[in-house]
N, C-alpha and C positions, 0 to 999 in steps of 0.2 A: 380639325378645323374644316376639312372639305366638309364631314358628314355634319358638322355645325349649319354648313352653309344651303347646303340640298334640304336639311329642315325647316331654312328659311322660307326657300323655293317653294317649299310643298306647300307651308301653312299659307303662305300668298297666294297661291292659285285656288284656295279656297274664295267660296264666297256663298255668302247667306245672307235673303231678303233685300239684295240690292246693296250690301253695304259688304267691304274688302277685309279680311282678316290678317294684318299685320303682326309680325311679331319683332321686339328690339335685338339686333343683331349680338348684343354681348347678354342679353336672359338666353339667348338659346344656345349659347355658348358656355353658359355656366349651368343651364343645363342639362347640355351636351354631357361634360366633366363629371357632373352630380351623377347621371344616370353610369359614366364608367366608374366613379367609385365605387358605388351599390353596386354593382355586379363585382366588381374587382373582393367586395368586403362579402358578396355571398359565397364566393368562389372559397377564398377565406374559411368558412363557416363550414362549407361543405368537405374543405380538406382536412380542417378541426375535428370531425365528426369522423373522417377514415384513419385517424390518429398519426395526422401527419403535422410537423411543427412551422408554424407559419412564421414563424416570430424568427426561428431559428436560419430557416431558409432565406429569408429577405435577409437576414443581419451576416449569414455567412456570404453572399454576395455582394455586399459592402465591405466585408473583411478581406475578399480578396482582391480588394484597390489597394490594399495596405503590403509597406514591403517589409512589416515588423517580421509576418510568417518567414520569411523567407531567410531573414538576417538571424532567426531564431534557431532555422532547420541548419542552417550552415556552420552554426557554433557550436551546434549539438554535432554534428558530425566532427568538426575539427578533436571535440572533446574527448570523446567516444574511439577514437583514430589511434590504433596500436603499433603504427608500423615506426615511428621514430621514437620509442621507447622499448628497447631488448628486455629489460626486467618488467615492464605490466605485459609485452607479449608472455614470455615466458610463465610469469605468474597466472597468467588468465588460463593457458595450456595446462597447468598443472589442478587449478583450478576446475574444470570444464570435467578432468579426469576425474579427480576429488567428487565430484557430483553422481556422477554415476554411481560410484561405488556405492555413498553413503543412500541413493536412490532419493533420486529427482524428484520422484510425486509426490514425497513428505515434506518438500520443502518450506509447507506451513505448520509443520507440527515445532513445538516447544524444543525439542532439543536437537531439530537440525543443524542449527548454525552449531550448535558446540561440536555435533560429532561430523562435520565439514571442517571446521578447526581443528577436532584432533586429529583429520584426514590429510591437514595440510601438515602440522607438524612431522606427522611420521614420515611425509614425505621430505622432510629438510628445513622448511620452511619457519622460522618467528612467526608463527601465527598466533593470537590469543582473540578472546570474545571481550568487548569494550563494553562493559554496562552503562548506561546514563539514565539518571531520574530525576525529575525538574519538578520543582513547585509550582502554584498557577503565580501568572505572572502579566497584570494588568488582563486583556484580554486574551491569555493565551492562557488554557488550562493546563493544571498540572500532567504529567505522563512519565513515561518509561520506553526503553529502547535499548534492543540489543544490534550490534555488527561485527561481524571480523576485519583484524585488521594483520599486516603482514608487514615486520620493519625487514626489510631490505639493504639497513647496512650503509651508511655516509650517511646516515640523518634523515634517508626517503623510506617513505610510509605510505602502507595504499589501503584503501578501505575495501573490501568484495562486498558486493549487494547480490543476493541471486535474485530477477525478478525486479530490477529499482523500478522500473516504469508503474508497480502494481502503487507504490509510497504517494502516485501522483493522481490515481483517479480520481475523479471527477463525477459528480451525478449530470447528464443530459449535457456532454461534449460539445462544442461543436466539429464541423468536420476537418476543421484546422485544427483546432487544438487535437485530437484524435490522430492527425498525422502526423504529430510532433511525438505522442506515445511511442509512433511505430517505430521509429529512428532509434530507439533506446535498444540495447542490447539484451539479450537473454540474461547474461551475466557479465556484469559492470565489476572492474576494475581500474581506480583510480588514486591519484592524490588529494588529500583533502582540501588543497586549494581549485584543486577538478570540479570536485564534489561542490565546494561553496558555488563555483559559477555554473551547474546544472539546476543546483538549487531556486539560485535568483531567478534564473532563466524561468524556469516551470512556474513558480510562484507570477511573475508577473503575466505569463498565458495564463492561467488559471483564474485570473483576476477577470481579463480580456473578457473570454472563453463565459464566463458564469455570468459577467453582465450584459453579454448579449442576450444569454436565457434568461435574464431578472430574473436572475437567483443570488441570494448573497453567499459569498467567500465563508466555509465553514472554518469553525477557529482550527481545528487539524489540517488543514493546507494556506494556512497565512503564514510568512515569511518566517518569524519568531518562534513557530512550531515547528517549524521544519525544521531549522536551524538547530533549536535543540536536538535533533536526535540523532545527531553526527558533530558537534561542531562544540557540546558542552564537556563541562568536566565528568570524566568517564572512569570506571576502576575496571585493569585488563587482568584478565583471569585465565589459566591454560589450563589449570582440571579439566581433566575428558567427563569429572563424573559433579556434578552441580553440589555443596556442599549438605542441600537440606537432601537431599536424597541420599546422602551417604549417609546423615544421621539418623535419616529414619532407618536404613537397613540391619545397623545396627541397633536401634531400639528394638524391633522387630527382631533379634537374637536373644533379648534379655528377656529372664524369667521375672515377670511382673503378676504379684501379689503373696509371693514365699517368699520366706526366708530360709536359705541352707539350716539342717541341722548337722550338728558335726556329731559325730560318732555312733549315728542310727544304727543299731544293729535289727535283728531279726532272725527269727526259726522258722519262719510262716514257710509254708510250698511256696508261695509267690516269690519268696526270694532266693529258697533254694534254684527256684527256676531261671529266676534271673541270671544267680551267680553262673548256672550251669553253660547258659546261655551267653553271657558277656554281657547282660542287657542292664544299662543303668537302670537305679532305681529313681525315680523321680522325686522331686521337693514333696509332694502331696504324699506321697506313697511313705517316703520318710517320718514327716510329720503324725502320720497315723500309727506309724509303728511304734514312735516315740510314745504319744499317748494311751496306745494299748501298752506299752512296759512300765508306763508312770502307773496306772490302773491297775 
């Protein structure tokens, strides 16, 4: 408003041809404003252009008038909180060990979680790997999902996540929502009604979070998607060894395209050699001999 007003000032003290250059006290105040937009929206443009997020910036300084963030960090902590439960401490300790062994930096390949499972059995534990696979279902598309899970004896059950915070990413954060990430453990140890109210929790930051950057909520982090992948009907399995891999190794034993002959004999040196040797004679090797005695 002052620098509204010194523009008054100034364009008054002009004059040209005898005649007073006036200007209306609220045009030069609107634009005053006009002219700080347009620099506020070049400024804009030019932070656009060094790849910094404008939209993001202004929207996470209105997010922190909000005490949603805060009510959110606190629940996650309460949740996450091991020390008034002796069996997830325990289990997480045993756990924690279990990872090393089976080695940590795999922990995205296909058959970690089973052999972290058979890590925890031999150590004492009820552990098994819980399969779950859902059809699509309105907007939630179909999927699959595997977790361990550890019964503990009076009816308590805990799920282990190695890594749960990675189930929650997000494209283009913001810096709230990203400090909510951090809060989460290396390796999550809980009860499935734990799990439900971590679940809700993130799902509704992630909502928050995506429509400050107008981005829409992708259907792999909407509430019904998450939900299924802990929360549906599941089949628990304790094989150390997955069953299609057992079949193929076996298949992979069988002589495939012979038939045994029974009572192949032979004179040939190749088999005296054999015999001399111990060395079976093979299905082919048979079958040729046969045909040479039939001839």
């Amino acid at each position: 408003m002052a620098a509204a007003f010194d523009e008054m000032a100034r364009v008054r003290s002009y004059e040209s041809s005898g005649s007073e250059h006036s200007a209306d006290l609220s045009d030069l105040v609107n634009s005053f404003f006009e002219r700080e937009i347009s620099d506020q929206r070049r400024n804009d443009e030019d932070q656009v252009e060094l790849g910094v997020d404008v939209d993001e910036i202004n929207d996470d300084e209105n997010e922190s008038n909000s005490s949603d963030h805060f009510e959110f960090q606190d629940s996650l902590k309460k949740i996450f909180d091991r020390e008034n439960d002796a069996v997830k401490s325990r289990i997480h300790a045993e756990v924690e060990a279990a990872v090393e062994e089976v080695a940590a930096n795999e922990n995205s390949s296909p058959e970690f979680k089973r052999r972290l499972m058979a890590q925890l059995r031999s150590r004492g534990f009820d552990a098994g790997l819980c399969k779950l696979k859902w059809e699509k279902n309105g907007r939630n598309p179909s999927g699959n999902y595997e977790y361990i899970d550890v019964n503990a004896g009076g009816g308590s059950r805990y799920i282990i996540e190695v890594f749960l915070a990675g189930e929650f990413t997000i494209a283009r954060p913001t810096n709230r929502y990203a400090s909510l990430l951090d809060n989460f453990p290396p390796i999550y140890v809980g009860k499935p009604e734990e799990l439900k109210q971590v679940v809700k929790l993130m799902c509704k930051a992630v909502r928050k979070s995506m429509k400050i950057g107008d981005l829409n909520v992708p259907p792999w982090r909407r509430l019904g998607y998450m939900q299924a992948k802990w929360f549906g009907s599941y089949k628990r399995t304790i094989n150390e060894i997955p069953r299609r891999k057992a079949s193929e190794n076996l298949a992979g034993n069988r002589l495939v395209g012979f038939v045994p002959v029974k009572g192949a004999t032979s004179s040939y040196c190749r088999d005296e050699f054999a015999a001399k040797n111990r060395v079976r004679i093979g299905n082919l090797a048979a079958a040729l001999s046969q045909k040479e005695m039939l001839l």
